[in-house]
Steps between C-alpha positions, in 0.01 A plus 500: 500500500333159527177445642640271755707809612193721512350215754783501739484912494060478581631208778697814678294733471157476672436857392559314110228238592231706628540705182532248218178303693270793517607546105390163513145558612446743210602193248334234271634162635558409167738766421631561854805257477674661258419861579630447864830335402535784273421766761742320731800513288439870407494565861795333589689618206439829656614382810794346394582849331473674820694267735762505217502905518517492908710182573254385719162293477209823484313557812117427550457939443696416170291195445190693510609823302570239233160349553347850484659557168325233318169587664159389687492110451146589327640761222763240462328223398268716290835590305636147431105433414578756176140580408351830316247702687352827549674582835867436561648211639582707813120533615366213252555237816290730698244548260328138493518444860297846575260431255400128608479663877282748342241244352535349861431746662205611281377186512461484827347814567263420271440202734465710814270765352305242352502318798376768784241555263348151485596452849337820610183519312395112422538505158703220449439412157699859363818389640677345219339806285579793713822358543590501109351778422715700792804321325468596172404844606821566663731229273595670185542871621699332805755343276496815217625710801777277616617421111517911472689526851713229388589638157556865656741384748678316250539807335652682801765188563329382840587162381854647523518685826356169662730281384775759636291498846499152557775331704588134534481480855175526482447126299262293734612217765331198319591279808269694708163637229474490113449817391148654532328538145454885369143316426437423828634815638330738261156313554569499890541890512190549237323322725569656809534845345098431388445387884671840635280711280145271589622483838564885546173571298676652199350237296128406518406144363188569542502773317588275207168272541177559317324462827507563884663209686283256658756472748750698667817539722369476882680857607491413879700141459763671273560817654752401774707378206491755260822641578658151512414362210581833326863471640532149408403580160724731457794285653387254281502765168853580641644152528397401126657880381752342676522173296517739190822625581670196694288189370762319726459360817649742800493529839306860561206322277507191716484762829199713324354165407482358841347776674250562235393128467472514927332821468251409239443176693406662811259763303347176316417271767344801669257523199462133439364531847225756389158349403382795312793637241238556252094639528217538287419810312213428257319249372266222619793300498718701639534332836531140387756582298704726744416210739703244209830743484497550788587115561715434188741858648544303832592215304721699265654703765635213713615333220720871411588434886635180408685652255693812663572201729698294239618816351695616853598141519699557202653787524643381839610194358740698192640748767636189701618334192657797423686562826550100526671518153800616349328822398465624851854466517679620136184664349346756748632764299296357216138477623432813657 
């Protein structure tokens, strides 16, 4: 089977395309060429096999059991990659992903706790220190944890069972959303995982500072919204758990999306509104410097208004292209 022949074969097949592109993602440019031309004549040549069996050309649920043979676009381009490591090359594309979302999202909590406790107590100058030393703290056990989870599922053949879970129909519309990243995702949920817990007082920062905070959450001005913003977070947590499993764009996430982005606009502009999100607790500063975040949260919080804004925006925008297009017609079954 030529390579030309393989072409004409990915041209019929849209189900063929979305695959052999989202192989593509998981590919060195330099090497992609020839990888792909030789994944697309091992695909067709089991194509060809089957309409030869049947008679007749093989059906999109054929197509895709076909697909599902050869496996997840990102195991499969781990395979033709042909490296030695420690875990299989069933989990192995999962493993680098998770751990560069880890460092993310370590990083960035780092950032945070660091953060609300410069913010909150004036001590601006321990930033960049607290923040390091909360990274490396947390860094190296982080990671030893995941490389032992990783290992032991390796061991059980969860790289296996996943591949046998996953199903082609499932491959993303690129006309309508790349992908989302796992990095993005994974750093999304630690984030508002952390939130949830602060939030819902499970989790004290304060508790993690060397002193009492200078300034503090005004209880009165927040109140109203506890509930809300707990809900949001949560829809929020939700939607990126989401991502995880369907990294693709559909059209429940653009729904949830929309109403969350209104929602959480409506709760923000409320607060933007509110002179005094933050008070003083101790400290001869204390009220100058609540007086100063005070300001710079309005600022911050219109600008998030802004955003939700922009965010809604486009999420209405891809549901219209979608119904406007061809895939609101021959693809509904598709994007669920």
């Amino acid at each position: 089977m030529t390579v030309h022949a393989a072409r004409d074969r990915d041209d019929a097949s849209p189900l063929v395309q979305r695959y052999v592109a989202a192989v593509a993602r998981h590919l060195d440019r330099d090497a992609a060429g020839d990888i792909l031309a030789e994944l697309r004549e091992a695909i067709t040549s089991r194509l060809d096999a089957l309409e030869e069996e049947h008679g007749v050309p093989p059906s999109e649920s054929a197509i895709g059991e076909v697909l599902k043979s050869f496996g997840p676009p990102m195991v499969v381009a781990t395979r033709y990659a042909k490296r030695d490591r420690l875990i299989g090359p069933d989990l192995y594309p999962f493993f680098w992903p998770t751990a560069k979302a880890l460092v993310g999202l370590f990083a960035a909590m780092s950032v945070v706790i660091a953060a609300y406790a410069a913010v909150s107590s004036g001590q601006w100058m321990s930033f960049p220190f607290r923040a390091i030393h909360v990274f490396m703290s947390v860094l190296l056990p982080g990671l030893g944890v995941m490389l032992a989870v990783f290992v032991a599922l390796d061991r059980t053949d969860a790289g296996a069972k996943i591949a046998a879970s996953w199903d082609p129909k499932s491959l993303p519309q690129d006309h309508i959303r790349k992908p989302r990243p796992l990095f993005d995702s994974l750093v999304g949920l630690g984030f508002d995982v952390l939130f949830v817990l602060w939030w819902s007082k499970a989790v004290d920062f304060p508790a993690l500072m060397d002193r009492e905070p200078s300034v503090v959450l005004n209880v009165e001005a927040w109140a109203p919204w506890h509930g809300a913003i707990l809900a949001l977070a949560c829809v929020s947590a939700a939607i990126h758990l989401y991502d995880l499993v369907h990294p693709g764009w559909s059209r429940l996430r653009a729904v949830i999306a929309i109403a969350a982005f209104g929602a959480g606009t409506w709760v923000l502009a409320a607060l933007a509104r509110e002179p005094l999100l933050f008070v003083a607790n101790v400290g001869e500063d204390a009220a100058q410097l609540a007086q100063t975040i005070n300001m710079n949260v309005g600022i911050v919080l219109w600008v998030a208004v802004c955003g939700l804004v922009i965010g809604a925006g486009i999420e209405v925008w891809r549901l219209a292209r979608f119904y406007s297009g061809p895939a609101g017609n021959g693809l509904a079954g598709v994007i669920r």
